[in-house]
C-alpha positions in Angstrom: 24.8 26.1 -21.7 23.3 23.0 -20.1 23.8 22.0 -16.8 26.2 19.2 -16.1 25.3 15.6 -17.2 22.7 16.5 -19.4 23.9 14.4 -22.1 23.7 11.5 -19.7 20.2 12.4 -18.6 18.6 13.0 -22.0 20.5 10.0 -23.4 20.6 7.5 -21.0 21.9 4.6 -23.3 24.8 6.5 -23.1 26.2 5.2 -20.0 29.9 4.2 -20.1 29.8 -0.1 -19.9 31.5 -1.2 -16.6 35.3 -1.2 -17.0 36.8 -4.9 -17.8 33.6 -6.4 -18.3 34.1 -9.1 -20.8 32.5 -8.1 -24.4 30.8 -11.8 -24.7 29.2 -11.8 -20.7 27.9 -8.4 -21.3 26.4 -9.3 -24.5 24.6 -12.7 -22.7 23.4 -9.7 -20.0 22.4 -7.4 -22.6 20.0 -10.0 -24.2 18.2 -10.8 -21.1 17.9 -7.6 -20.2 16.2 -6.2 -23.8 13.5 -8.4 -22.9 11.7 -6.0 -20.9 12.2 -1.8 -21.8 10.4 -0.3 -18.4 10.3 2.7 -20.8 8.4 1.4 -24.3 5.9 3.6 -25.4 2.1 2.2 -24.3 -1.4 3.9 -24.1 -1.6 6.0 -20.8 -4.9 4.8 -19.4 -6.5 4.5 -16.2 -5.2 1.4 -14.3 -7.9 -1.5 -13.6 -9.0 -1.1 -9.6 -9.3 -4.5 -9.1 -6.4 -6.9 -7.9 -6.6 -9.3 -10.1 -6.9 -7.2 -13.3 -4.7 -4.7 -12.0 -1.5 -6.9 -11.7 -3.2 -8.4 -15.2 -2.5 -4.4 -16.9 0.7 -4.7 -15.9 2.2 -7.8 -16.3 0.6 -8.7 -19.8 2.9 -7.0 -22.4 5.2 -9.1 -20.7 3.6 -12.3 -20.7 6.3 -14.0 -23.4 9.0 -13.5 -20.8 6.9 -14.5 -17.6 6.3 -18.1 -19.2 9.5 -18.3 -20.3 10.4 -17.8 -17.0 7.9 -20.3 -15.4 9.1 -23.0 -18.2 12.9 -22.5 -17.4 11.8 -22.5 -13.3 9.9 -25.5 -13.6 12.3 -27.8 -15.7 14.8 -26.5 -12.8 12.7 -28.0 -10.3 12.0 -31.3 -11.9 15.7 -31.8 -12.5 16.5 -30.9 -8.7 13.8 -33.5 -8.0 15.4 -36.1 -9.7 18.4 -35.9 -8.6 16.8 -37.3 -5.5 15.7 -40.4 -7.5 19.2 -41.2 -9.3 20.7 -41.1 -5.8 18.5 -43.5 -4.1 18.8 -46.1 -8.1 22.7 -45.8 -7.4 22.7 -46.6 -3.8 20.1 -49.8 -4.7 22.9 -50.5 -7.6 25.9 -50.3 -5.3 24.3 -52.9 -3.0 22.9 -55.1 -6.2 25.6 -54.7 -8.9 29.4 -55.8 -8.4 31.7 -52.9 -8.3 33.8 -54.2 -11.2 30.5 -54.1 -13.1 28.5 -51.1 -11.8 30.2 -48.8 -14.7 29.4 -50.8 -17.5 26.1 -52.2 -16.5 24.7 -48.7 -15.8 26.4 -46.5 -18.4 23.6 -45.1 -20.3 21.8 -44.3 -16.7 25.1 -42.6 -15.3 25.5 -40.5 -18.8 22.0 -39.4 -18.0 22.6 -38.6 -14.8 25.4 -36.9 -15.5 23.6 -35.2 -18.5 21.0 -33.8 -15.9 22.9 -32.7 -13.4 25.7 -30.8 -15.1 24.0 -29.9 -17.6 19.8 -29.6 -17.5 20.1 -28.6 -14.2 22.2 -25.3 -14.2 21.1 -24.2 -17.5 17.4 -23.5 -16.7 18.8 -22.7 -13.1 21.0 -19.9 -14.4 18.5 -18.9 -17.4 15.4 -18.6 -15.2 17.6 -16.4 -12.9 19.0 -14.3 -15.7 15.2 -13.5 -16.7 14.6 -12.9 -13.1 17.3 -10.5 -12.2 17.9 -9.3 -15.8 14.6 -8.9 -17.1 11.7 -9.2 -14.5 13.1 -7.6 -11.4 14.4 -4.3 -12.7 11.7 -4.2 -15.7 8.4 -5.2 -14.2 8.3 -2.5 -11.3 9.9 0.2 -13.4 7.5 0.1 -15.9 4.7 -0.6 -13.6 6.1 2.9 -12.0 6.7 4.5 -15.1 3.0 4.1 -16.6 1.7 5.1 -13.5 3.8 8.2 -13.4 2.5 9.0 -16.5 -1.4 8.4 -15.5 -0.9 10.2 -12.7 0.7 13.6 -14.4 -2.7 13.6 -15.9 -4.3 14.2 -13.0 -6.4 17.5 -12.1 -4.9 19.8 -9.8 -7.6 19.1 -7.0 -6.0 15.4 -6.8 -2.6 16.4 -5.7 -4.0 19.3 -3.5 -5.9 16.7 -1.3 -3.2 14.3 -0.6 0.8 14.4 0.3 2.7 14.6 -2.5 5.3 12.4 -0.5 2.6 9.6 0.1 1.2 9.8 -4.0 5.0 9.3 -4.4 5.7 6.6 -1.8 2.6 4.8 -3.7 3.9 5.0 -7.1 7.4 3.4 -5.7 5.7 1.0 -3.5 3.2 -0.5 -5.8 5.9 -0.7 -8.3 7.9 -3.2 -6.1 5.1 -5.0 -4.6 3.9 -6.0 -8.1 7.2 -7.2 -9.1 8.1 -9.2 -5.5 4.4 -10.6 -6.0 5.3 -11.8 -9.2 8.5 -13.3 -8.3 7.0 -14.8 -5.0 4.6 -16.9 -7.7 7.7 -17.9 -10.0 10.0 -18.5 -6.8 7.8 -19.9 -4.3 3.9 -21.0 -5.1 5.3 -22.2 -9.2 8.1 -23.7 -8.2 6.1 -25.2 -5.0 3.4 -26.7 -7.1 5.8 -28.2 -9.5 8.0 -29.5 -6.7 4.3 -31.5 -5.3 3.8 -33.0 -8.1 7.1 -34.5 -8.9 7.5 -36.0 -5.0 3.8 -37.6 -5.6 5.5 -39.1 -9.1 8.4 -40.5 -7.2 6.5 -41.7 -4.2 3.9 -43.6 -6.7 7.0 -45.1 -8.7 8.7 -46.1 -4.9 5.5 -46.9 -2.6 1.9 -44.8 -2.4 1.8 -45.5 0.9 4.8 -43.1 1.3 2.1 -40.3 0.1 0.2 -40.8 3.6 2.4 -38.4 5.4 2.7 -35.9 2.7 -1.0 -36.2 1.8 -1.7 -35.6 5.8 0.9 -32.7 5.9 -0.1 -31.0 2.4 -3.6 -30.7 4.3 -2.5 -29.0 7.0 -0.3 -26.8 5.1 -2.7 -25.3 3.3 -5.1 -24.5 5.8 -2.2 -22.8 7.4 -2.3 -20.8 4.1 -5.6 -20.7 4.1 -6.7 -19.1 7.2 -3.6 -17.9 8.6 -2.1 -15.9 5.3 -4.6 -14.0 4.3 -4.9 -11.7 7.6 -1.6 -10.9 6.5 -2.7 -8.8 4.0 -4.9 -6.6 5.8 -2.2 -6.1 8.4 0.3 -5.5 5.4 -2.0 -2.9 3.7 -2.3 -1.5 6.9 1.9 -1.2 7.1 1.9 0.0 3.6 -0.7 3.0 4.7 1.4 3.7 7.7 4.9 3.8 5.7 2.8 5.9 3.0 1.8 8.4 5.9 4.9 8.4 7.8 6.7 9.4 4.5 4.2 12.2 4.0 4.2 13.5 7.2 8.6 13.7 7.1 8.5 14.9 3.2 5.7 17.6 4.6 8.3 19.0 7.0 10.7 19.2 4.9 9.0 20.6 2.2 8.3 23.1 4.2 10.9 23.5 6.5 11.5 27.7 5.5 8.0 27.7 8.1 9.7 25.1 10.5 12.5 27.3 10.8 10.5 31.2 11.1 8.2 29.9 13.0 10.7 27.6 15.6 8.0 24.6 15.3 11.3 21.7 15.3 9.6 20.4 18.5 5.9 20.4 16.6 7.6 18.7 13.5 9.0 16.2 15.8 5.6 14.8 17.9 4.0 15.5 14.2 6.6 12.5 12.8 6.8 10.9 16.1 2.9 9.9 15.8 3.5 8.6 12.3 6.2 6.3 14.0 4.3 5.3 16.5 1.4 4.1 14.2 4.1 2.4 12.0 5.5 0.5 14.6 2.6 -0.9 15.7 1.4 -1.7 12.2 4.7 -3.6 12.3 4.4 -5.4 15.2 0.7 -6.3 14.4 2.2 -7.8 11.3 5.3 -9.9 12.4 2.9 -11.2 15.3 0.6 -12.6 12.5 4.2 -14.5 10.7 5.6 -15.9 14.1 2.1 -17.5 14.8 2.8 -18.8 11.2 6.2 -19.9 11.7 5.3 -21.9 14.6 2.2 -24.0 13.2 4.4 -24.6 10.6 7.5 -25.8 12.8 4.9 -28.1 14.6 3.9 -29.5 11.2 7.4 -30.0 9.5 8.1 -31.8 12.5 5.5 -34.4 12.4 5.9 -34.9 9.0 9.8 -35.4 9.1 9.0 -38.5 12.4 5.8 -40.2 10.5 8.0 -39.9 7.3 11.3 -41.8 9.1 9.1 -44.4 10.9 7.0 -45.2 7.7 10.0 -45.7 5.5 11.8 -47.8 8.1 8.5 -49.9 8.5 8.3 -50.6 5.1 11.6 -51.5 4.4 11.5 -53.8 7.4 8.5 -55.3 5.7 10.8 -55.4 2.7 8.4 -53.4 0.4 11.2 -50.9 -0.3 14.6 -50.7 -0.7 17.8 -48.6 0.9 17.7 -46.1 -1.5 14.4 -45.8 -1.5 14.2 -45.1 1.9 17.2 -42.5 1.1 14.9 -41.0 -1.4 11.8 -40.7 0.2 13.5 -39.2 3.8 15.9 -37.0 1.6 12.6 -35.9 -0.3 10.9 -34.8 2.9 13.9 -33.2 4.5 13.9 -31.0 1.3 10.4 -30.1 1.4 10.9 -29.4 5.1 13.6 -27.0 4.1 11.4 -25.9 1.6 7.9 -25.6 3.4 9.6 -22.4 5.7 10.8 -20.9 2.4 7.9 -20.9 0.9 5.3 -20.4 3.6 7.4 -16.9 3.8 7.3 -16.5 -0.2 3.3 -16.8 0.2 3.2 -14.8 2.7 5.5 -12.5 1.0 2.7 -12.6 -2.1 0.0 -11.9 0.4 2.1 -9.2 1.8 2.4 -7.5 -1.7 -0.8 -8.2 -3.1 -1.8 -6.3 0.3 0.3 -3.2 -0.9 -0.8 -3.3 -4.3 -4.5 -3.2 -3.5 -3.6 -0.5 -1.2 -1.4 1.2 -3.9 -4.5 0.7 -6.2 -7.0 3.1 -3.8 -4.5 6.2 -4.8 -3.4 5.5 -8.5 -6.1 4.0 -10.1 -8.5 7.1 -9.2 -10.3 8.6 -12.3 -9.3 11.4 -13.9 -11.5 13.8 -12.9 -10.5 16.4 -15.7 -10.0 14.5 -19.1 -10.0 15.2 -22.8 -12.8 14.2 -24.9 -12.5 11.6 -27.5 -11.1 13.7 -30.7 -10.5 16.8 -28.9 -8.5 19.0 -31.2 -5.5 21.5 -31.0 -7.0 25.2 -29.8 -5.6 27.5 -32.6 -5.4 30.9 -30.8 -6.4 33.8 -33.7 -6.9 36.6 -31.5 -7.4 35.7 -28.2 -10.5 36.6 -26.8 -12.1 35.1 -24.0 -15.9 34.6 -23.1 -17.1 33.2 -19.7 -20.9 31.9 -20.5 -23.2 32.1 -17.7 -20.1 30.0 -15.7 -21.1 28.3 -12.2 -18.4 26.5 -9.9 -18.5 25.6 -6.1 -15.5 22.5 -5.8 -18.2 20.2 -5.4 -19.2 22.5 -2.5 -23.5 23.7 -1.5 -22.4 27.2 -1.6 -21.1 28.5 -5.2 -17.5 30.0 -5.7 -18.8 31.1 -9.0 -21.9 31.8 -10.0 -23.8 33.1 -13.5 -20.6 34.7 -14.7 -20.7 36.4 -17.9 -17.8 38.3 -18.6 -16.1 39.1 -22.4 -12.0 40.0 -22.5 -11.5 41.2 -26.5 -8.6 40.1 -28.0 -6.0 42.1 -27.2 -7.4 43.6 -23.8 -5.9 43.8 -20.7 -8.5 42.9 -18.0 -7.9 42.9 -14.4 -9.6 41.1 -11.6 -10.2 43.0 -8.3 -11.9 41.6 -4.7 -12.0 40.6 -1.6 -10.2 37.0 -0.3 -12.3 34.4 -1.2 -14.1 36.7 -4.3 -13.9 34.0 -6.8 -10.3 35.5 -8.7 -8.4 32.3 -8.6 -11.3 30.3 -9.6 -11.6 32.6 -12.4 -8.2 31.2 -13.4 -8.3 28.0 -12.9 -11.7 27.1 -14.8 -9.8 29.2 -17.9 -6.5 26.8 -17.4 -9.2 24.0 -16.9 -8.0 22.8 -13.9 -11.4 21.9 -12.8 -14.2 21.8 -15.5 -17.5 24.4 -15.2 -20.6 23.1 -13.3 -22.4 25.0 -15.5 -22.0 27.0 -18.4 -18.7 27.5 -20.8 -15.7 29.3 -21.1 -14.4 29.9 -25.0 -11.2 31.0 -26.3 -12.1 32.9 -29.9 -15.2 31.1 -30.4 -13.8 27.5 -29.0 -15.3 25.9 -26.4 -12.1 25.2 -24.4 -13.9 21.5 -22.9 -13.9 20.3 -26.8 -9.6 21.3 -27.0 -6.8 18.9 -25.6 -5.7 20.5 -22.1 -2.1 20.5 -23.6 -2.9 23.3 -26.3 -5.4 25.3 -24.2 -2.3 25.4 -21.7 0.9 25.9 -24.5 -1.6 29.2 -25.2 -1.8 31.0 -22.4 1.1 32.1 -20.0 1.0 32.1 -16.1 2.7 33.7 -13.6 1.7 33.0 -10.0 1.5 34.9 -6.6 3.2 31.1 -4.9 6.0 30.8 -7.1 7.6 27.4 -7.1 10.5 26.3 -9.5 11.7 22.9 -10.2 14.6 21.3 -8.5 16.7 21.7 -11.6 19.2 24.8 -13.0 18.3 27.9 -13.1 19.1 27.4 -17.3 16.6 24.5 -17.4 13.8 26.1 -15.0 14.2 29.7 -17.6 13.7 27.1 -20.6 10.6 25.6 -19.1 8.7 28.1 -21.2 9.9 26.9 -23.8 12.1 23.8 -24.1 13.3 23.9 -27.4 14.7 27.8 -27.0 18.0 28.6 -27.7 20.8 29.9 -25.2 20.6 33.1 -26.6 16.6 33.1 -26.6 16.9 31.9 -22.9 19.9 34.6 -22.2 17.2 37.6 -23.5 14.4 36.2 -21.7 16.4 36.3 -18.2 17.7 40.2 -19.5 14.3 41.2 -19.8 12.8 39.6 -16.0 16.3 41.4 -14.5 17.3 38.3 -13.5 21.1 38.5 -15.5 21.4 41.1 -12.4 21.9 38.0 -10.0 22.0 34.6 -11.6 26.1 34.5 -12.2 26.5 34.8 -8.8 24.6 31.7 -7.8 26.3 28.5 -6.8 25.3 25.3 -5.6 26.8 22.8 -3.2 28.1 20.6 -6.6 29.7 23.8 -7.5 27.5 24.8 -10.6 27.6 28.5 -11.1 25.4 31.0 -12.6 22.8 29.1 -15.2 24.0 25.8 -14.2 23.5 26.3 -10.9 20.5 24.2 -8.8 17.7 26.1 -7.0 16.7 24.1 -4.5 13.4 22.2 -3.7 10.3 24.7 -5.1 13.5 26.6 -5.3 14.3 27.8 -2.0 17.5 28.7 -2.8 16.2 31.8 -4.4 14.2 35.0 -2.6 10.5 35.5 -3.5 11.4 37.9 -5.6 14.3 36.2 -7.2 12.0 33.1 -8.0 9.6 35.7 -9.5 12.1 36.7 -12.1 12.8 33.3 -13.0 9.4 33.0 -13.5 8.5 36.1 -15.5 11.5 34.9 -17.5 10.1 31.3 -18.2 6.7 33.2 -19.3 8.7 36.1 -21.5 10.4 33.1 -22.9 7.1 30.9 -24.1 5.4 34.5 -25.3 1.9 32.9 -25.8 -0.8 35.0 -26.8 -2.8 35.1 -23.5 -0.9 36.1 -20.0 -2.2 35.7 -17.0 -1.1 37.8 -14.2 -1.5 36.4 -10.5 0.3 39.1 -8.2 2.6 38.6 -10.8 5.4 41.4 -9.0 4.1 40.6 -5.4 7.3 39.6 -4.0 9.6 42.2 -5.3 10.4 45.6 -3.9 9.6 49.1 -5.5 12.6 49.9 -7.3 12.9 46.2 -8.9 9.0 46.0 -9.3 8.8 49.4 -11.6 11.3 47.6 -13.4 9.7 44.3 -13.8 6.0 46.4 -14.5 8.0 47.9 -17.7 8.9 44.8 -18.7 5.5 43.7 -18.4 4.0 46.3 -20.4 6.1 45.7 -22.9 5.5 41.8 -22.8 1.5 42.6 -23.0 1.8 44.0 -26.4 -1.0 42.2 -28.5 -1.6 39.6 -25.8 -4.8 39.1 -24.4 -3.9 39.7 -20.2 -6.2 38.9 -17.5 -4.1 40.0 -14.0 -5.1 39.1 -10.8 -4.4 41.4 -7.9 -4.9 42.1 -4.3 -2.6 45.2 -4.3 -4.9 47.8 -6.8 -1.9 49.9 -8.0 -0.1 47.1 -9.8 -3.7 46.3 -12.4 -5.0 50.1 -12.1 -3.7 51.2 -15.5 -5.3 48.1 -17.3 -8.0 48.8 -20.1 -10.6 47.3 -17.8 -11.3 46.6 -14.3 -13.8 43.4 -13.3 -14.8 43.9 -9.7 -16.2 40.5 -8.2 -17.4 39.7 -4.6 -19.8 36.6 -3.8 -18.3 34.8 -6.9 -20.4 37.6 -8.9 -19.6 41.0 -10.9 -20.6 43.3 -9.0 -18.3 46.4 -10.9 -16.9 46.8 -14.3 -15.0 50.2 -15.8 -11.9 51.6 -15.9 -9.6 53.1 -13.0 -11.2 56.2 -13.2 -14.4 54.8 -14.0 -14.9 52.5 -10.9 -13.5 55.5 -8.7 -16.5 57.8 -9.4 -18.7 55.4 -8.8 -18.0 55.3 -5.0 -18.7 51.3 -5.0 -16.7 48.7 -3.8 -13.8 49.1 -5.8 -13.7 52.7 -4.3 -14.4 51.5 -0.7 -11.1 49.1 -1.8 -8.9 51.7 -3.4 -9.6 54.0 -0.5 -8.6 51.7 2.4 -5.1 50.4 0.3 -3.7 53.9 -0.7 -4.6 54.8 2.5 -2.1 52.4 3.7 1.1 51.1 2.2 0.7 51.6 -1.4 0.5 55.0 -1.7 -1.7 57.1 -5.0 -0.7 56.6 -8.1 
C-alpha cells in the first residue's frame, strides 16, 4: 500500500534512461558523471567557519576530479593560445615561401597545426566541459547540500525555533550553489585567466618584449580594479544573500501559516510584511549592480587604451622593421582576445567574490555548533523497565530566572504520572529535558539507572513515544506519515494501528489534488489538510504503531470532541498497559484517573497524590480542579 512513485523515490537509480539516447553517448555521460556521487556516505561533522577551510571541507573528496579539470582547462587554453601564433607563422610564410612550395616546405608545421587544432584543442575543450557539467556542477553543490542537510538534522530543537525554517532552507540551497559557481568561476575564469597570461608573455617574448609594455601597463591596472574595486562586492553580495534569505522567510512564514492569514483576514498585513522584505531586497540589489557598472566602466576605459597603445606599438615596430605581418596579426589578435576576455572574466571574479560573499554568509547559519551532541562512545539505552528519575534537575534556556529548578521527581516503571499547572509551570520543559532536546543545567535525568546524557539521542528517542498538543504531520501520505512510528511495519501492522486511533473512520475518504485516495492520499503542509482532531489520530496512530515502552502524553486528545475523545481515552488505556506514561495536561479530567498526580508551579513541585488525594488537600490542584469543572469540563 505505498503511495505512488515510491519505488522511484526509494530507488532513485531506477529512473527510465532518456528515450533514443544512444547506448555508447550515454555511456561517455555516465562515466563523467560517476566521478562525483553528491550522495556517498561521509562523516557528518560540523563544517569549518572559516572561508577558506570551509570551501576546503567541501571540495577535498573531490580533489582528483577538480585537477583533472584544471589540467584539461589549461591545455585548452594553451592550445587556443597557439592558434594565435600558427596564424601569424603562416601569414609570415605566405609572404616568404612560394605558393607552389608553401605545402611541402612547411608540412610537418601544418600537420601540427592541424594536429592541435582538430584535435588537442576540442578534446580537453569538450573533456574539461564534460567534468564541468557532468561531474562538478550537479555533484559539488549537491553534496555540499546534502552534508549539510545532514549536519543540520542534528541540530537541537532551540536552533530551528529561533530562525525561519524557509531562511535555514534558502541557506542550505544557496550555499550549495555559491560553492559550486565559486569553484567554476576559478576553473572558468581566474585558472584559465592565469594560464591565458602566461602564454601571451611566452608569445610576446618569442615575437618582441617590447610588445609586453602595454600588457604589463594594462595587467597593473587590472588588478587593482580587482583589487580594490571587487572585494566590496562581497559585502554587498552577502548583504543580497541575507535579504533573499529573509525575503524567503518572511513569504514561506505566510504561507506556512496561512490557516491564521485566512481566520484572522491579515492578507493586507502579510502583504506590507513581504513588501518590506522586497523593498530591502531591491535595494541590496541595486547597491550591488551599482558596485559592477562602476567596474564595467574602469574596465571599458582600460581595454580601450590597451587595444590603441597595442595597434600603435605594433605598427611602430614593424615600421622599424623589428617585426613582421604576422607578427603584428598575432600580437593585435592576442589583445583583441584578451579584450574580449578581460569583461568575461572581470564578471567571473566578481562572480567568485559574489559567491564567496554567499558562502561566508551561508557559513554564519550552518556551520553553528551543535548545541545538544552525543558523547564520544555514547551507547544504545536498553529500556528494562522504564523508570524515570529527575536528579535535583535545574533549566532556565539560558535565561536569569529558572524554568526548572531542584527537581526531584521518581516515575516507577510501569506508572502512569501526570503533570498538572499553570501556563508557564515548567510541564513542557519537563518533556523536553526527558527527550533531551536541551541538556540539564544542573543535575540528571535517568532512564532505569542510565544517565540519558551518556546514551545516543537516537535510542533515548526510538524509546519513548510522543504525542503532542501542536500536531504537525509531514507533507507525505497519510500511509507513510502512520508508518513514521515505525518504518519498517507492515500494511497490516499500519492498517491496526489506524483501527485502533479511529482514524479507518475517515481516511478512505481522503483525496488529494493528484487524485490519491484513502492511504495514499497527501496531507498537506504540517498537514492541513486534516482537522486538529483528524491529525491527532494520525498521530496517536504513528505512536500505537512504534509501541515504545515510555509514552508521553502532551494534551494528547485536545483537539477532538467528547464522543471521539472517550473513544480515543479507551484506546489509550489500553495502549498504557506496561508502559511507563507521563501525560501532560491543561484540561484535569483527561490525566485525573492516572496513578499519580505531579502538581508544579514556579518550575517547582509544589503537590504530589492521587486524584482524590490532591482534592482533600484543598491546594493548588484543588483551587485548579475547582475553577475547570466549574466551567466547561464538567465532574467526573
Amino acid at each position: 500500500m505505498q503511495p505512488p512513485g515510491y519505488l522511484l523515490a526509494v530507488h532513485p537509480n531506477r529512473a527510465k534512461p532518456e528515450c533514443g539516447q544512444n547506448k555508447t553517448v550515454r555511456m561517455i555521460f555516465e562515466f563523467f558523471e560517476r566521478k562525483i556521487d553528491p550522495l556517498a556516505p561521509v562523516p557528518v561533522v560540523q563544517p569549518p567557519q572559516t572561508t577558506l577551510a570551509f570551501f576546503r571541507h567541501f571540495i577535498a573528496p573531490f580533489k582528483g576530479v577538480v585537477l583533472v579539470t584544471l589540467l584539461l582547462s589549461g591545455v585548452a587554453a594553451i592550445s587556443e593560445l597557439y592558434l594565435y601564433r600558427f596564424l601569424g607563422l603562416i601569414l609570415d610564410w605566405m609572404a616568404s615561401t612560394a605558393r607552389e612550395d608553401f605545402v611541402e616546405t612547411h608540412v610537418v608545421a601544418l600537420l601540427l597545426m592541424v594536429f592541435v587544432t582538430a584535435i588537442i584543442r576540442p578534446v580537453s575543450t569538450l573533456a574539461s566541459r564534460a567534468y564541468i557539467n557532468l561531474a562538478l556542477a550537479p555533484g559539488i553543490a549537491n553534496a555540499t547540500r546534502w552534508q549539510n542537510h545532514q549536519y543540520l538534522l542534528q541540530q537541537s530543537l532551540g536552533y530551528f525555533q529561533n530562525d525561519f525554517a524557509g531562511r535555514v532552507a534558502q541557506k542550505v540551497m544557496q550555499t550549495g550553489n555559491a560553492l559550486r559557481e565559486a569553484l567554476l568561476n576559478v576553473i572558468d575564469g581566474a585558472w584559465f585567466m592565469v594560464i591565458y597570461m602566461i602564454g601571451i608573455v611566452a608569445v610576446f617574448v618569442e615575437i618582441n618584449t617590447t610588445l609586453l609594455l602595454p600588457v604589463a601597463l594594462w595587467s597593473v591596472l587590472y588588478l587593482l580594479v580587482i583589487v580594490f574595486m571587487v572585494p566590496p562586492v562581497r559585502a554587498k553580495s552577502a548583504a543580497l544573500s541575507e535579504a533573499t534569505s529573509g525575503l524567503t522567510g518572511r513569504v514561506v512564514d505566510s504561507y506556512t501559516n496561512i490557516q491564521s492569514v485566512k481566520l484572522f483576514a491579515h492578507s493586507e498585513l502579510e502583504e506590507a510584511f513581504a513588501a518590506e522584505g522586497i523593498r530591502r531586497h531591491t535595494q541590496a540589489f541595486r547597491t550591488l549592480m551599482r558596485a559592477i557598472l562602476g567596474m564595467t566602466t574602469v574596465l571599458t576605459v582600460l581595454n580601450t587604451v590597451m587595444l590603441i597603445a597595442m595597434a600603435g606599438l605594433s605598427l611602430y615596430l614593424w615600421m622599424q622593421s623589428t617585426v613582421t605581418v604576422g607578427e603584428v596579426a598575432v600580437a593585435n589578435g592576442l589583445i583583441i582576445r584578451l579584450n574580449q576576455m578581460s569583461g568575461w572574466i572581470l564578471r567571473t571574479i566578481t562572480s567568485l567574490f559574489e559567491n564567496i560573499g554567499t558562502v561566508q554568509n551561508g557559513i554564519i547559519t550552518i556551520a553553528q555548533p551543535v548545541a545538544v551532541k552525543d558523547r564520544p562512545g555514547a551507547k544504545q539505552l536498553t529500556v528494562s523497565g522504564g523508570e524515570i528519575h529527575f536528579d535535583h534537575v535545574s533549566f532556565n534556556y539560558g535565561a536569569t530566572a529558572a524554568v526548572i529548578h531542584d527537581c526531584n521527581l521518581t516515575i516507577k516503571a510501569g506508572e502512569r504520572v501526570g503533570l498538572v499547572g499553570r501556563s508557564g509551570a515548567g510541564k513542557s520543559t519537563l518533556v523536553n529535558l526527558l527527550m533531551r532536546f536541551y541538556d540539564t543545567e544542573q543535575g540528571r535525568i535517568t532512564i532505569d539507572g542510565t544517565d540519558i546524557s551518556t546514551v545516543t539521542q537516537q535510542s533515548l528517542r526510538s524509546s519513548i513515544a510522543v504525542v503532542t498538543q501542536d500536531t504537525s504531520l509531514l507533507h507525505r501520505s497519510i500511509a507513510d506519515n502512520i508508518r513514521y512510528g515505525r518504518p519498517e511495519a507492515t500494511d497490516q501492522e499500519m492498517l491496526e494501528a489506524a483501527r485502533k486511533a479511529s482514524a479507518d473512520e475517515f481516511i478512505p475518504a481522503l483525496t488529494d489534488p493528484l487524485g490519491r485516495v484513502g492511504f495514499d492520499a497527501y496531507v498537506g503542509e504540517r498537514g492541513v489538510k486534516l482537522s486538529g482532531g483528524q491529525r491527532q489520530r494520525i498521530a496517536l496512530a504513528r505512536v500505537i504503531l512504534k509501541d515504545a515502552p515510555i509514552l508521553v502524553l502532551d494534551e494528547a486528545t485536545s483537539a477532538l470532541d467528547s464522543e471521539v475523545e472517550a473513544v480515543i481515552q479507551a484506546q489509550l488505556n489500553t495502549l498504557m498497559q506496561g508502559k511507563t506514561v507521563l501525560a501532560v495536561a491543561h484540561r484535569l479530567s483527561t490525566i485525573a484517573a492516572l496513578d499519580r498526580l505531579i502538581v508544579l508551579d514556579a518550575g517547582a513541585i509544589v503537590e504530589t497524590g492521587t486524584h482524590a488525594e490532591l482534592l482533600a488537600n484543598n491546594g493548588l490542584y484543588a483551587s485548579l480542579w475547582n475553577r475547570q469543572s466549574g466551567g466547561f469540563l464538567g465532574s467526573l
